[in-house]
C-alpha positions as CSV (number, residue, x, y, z in Angstrom):
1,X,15.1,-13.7,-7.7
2,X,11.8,-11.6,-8.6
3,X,12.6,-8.1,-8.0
4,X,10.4,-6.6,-4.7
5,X,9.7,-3.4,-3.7
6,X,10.6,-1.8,-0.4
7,X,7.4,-0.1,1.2
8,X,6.0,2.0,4.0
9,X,3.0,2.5,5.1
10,X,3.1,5.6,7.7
11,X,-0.1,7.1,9.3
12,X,0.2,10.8,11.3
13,X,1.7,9.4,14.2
14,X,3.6,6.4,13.3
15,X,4.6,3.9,10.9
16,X,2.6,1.5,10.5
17,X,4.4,-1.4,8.5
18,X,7.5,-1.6,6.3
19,X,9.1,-4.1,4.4
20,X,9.5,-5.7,1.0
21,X,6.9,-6.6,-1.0
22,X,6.1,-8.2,-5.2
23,X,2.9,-5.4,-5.8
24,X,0.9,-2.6,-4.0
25,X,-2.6,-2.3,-4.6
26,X,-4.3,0.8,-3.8
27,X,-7.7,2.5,-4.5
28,X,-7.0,6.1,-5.7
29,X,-9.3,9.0,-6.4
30,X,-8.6,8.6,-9.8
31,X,-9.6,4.4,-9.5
32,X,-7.5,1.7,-8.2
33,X,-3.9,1.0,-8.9
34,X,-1.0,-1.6,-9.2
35,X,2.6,-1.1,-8.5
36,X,4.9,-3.5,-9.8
37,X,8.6,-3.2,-9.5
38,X,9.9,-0.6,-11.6
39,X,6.6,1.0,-12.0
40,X,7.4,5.0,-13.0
41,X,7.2,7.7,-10.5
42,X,3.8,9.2,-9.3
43,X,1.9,10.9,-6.9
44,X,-2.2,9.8,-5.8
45,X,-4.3,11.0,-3.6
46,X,-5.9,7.9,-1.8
47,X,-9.5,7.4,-1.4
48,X,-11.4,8.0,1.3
49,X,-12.2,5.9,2.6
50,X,-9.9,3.2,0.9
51,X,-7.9,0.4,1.2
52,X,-4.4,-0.7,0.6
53,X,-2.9,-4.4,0.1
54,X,0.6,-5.6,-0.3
55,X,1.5,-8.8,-1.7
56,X,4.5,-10.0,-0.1
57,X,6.8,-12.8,-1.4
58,X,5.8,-15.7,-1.3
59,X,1.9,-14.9,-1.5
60,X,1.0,-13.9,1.9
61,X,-1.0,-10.5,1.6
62,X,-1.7,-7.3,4.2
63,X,-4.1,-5.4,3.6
64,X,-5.6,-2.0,5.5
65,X,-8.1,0.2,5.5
66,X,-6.4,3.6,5.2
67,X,-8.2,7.3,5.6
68,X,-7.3,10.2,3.5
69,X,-3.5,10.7,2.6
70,X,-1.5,10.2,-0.8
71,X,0.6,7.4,-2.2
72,X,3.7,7.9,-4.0
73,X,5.9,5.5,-6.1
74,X,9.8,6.4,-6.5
75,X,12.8,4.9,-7.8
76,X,13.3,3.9,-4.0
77,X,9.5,2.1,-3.1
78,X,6.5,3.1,-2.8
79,X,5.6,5.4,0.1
80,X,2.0,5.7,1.6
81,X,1.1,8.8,3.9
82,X,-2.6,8.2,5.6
83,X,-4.0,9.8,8.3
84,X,-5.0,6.7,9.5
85,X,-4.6,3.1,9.0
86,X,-6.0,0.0,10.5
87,X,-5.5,-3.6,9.7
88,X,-8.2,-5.6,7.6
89,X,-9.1,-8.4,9.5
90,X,-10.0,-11.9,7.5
91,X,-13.5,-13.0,7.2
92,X,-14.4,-15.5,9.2
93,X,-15.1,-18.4,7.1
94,X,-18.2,-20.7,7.6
């Protein structure tokens, strides 16, 4: 079995979603960046605006579009703290 990360994704009021997940993708101030399992400890402030996708097992992917706020990775998950956070709808296709 590959090995997952647990993450949360927590606005100011409430958490938002939480789970396990193969990779975060998130666009920092400093450019956009992937966790992987294992990935070493850091701190980044997210862009603003910016958005954030999990890839969960299997494929499937969330993404959202998140406000200000900071990401961190530990040896427990990655962690992101936005002050907001809404779901990125699909494109319709044609």
């Amino acid at each position: 079995m590959a090995q997952q990360l647990h993450v949360e994704l927590v606005a100011v009021e409430e958490k938002i979603w939480s789970g396990e997940a193969e990779m975060v993708v998130a666009r920092t101030t400093e450019g956009e960046l992937g966790v992987l399992p294992g990935h070493a400890p850091l701190l980044g402030q997210l862009a603003d605006p910016g958005q954030v996708r999990i890839k969960l097992p299997g494929g499937e992917q969330v993404s959202y579009e998140v406000a200000g706020g900071f990401l961190s990775v530990s040896r427990e998950g990655v962690t992101v703290l936005a002050e907001s956070a809404t779901p990125v709808t699909a494109a319709p296709s044609r």
